[in-house]
C-alpha positions in Angstrom: 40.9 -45.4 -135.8 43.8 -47.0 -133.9 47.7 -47.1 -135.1 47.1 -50.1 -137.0 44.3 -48.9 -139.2 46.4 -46.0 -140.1 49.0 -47.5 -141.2 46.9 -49.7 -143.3 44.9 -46.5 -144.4 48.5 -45.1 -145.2 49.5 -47.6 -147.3 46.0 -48.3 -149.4 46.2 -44.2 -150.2 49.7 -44.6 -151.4 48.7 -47.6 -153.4 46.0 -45.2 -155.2 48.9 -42.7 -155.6 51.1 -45.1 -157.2 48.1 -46.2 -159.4 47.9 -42.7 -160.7 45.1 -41.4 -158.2 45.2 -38.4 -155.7 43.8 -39.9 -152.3 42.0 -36.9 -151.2 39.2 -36.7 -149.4 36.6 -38.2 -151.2 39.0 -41.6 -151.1 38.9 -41.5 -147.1 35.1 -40.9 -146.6 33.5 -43.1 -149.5 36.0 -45.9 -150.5 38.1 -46.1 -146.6 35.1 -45.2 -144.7 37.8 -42.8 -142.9 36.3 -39.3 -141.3 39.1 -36.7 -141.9 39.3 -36.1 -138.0 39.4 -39.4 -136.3 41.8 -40.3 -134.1 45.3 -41.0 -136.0 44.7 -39.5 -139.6 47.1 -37.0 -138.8 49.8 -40.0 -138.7 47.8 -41.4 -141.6 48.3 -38.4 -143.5 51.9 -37.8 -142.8 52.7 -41.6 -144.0 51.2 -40.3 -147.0 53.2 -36.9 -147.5 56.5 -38.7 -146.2 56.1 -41.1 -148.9 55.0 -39.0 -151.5 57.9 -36.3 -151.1 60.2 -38.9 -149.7 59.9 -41.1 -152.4 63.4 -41.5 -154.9 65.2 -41.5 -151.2 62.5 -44.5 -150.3 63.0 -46.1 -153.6 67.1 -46.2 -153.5 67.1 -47.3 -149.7 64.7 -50.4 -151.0 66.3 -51.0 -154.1 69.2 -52.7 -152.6 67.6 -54.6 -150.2 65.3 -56.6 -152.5 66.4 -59.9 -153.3 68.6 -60.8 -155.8 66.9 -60.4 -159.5 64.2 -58.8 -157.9 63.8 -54.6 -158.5 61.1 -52.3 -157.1 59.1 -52.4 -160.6 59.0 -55.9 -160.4 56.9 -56.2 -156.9 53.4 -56.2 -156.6 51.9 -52.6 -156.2 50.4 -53.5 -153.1 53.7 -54.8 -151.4 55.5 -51.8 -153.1 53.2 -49.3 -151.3 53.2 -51.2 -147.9 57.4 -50.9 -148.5 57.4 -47.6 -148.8 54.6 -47.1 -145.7 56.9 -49.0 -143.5 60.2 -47.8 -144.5 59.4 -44.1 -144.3 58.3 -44.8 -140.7 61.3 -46.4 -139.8 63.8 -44.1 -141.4 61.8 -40.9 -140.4 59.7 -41.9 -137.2 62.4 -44.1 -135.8 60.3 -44.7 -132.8 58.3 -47.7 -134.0 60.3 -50.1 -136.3 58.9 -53.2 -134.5 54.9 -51.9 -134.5 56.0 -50.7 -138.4 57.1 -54.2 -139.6 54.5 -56.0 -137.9 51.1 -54.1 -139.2 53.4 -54.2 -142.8 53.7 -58.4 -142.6 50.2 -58.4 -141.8 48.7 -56.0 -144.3 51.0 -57.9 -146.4 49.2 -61.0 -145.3 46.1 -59.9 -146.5 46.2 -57.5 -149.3 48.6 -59.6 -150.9 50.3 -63.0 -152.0 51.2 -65.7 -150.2 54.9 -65.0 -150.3 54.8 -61.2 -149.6 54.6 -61.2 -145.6 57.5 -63.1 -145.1 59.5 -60.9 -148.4 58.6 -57.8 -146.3 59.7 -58.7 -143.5 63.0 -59.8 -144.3 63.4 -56.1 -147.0 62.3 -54.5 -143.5 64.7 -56.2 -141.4 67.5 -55.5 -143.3 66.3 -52.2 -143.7 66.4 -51.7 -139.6 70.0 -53.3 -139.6 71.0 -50.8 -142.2 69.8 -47.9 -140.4 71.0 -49.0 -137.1 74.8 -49.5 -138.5 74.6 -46.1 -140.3 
């Protein structure tokens, strides 16, 4: 598995947390197709656990960069989880925002609506600005 399919892994198990689900092993082998030691689940799993025990932090960073009228329960799940994925590797990794935002906009672009790559992107651009002015 390469950095891009990890990141989508990351963000289809937090989309299973979010649902109510746990994401354990038996998600990766049967639904992902995902053996627990291939190359990059170690990333793949600490997108997860950031996210998971990052998350209120996650959520109040995102909150105010949604549009206007727009609030994180209001998003599709999909483009909620893929936030979250993407935001906890810019604000924690640092080292990637570009390679971050990209595989985001394009798991956007096909997980989700039509709308939701371009939405991403400009939540996650802000979000870069943000951190870089901090």
């Amino acid at each position: 598995m390469d950095r891009t399919s990890a990141r989508v892994a990351a963000v289809k198990l937090v989309y299973e947390y979010l649902m109510g689900g746990e994401g354990g092993e038996s998600t990766l082998t049967q639904l992902l197709n995902i053996e627990p030691h291939e190359d990059e689940t170690d990333f793949m799993y600490s997108v997860v656990e950031g996210v998971k025990q990052n998350k209120a932090a996650l959520d109040e960073e995102l909150s105010g960069l949604l549009a206007e009228g727009w609030t994180l329960d209001r998003l599709p799940r999909v483009d909620y989880a893929t936030l979250l994925c993407a935001a906890w590797e810019i604000l924690y990794l640092t080292k990637s925002a570009g390679a971050a935002i990209n595989d985001a906009v394009e798991t956007a672009k096909q997980y989700s609506g039509e709308k939701s790559g371009a939405y991403i992107n400009g939540v996650l651009g802000s979000l870069v600005r943000k951190s870089q002015n901090a």
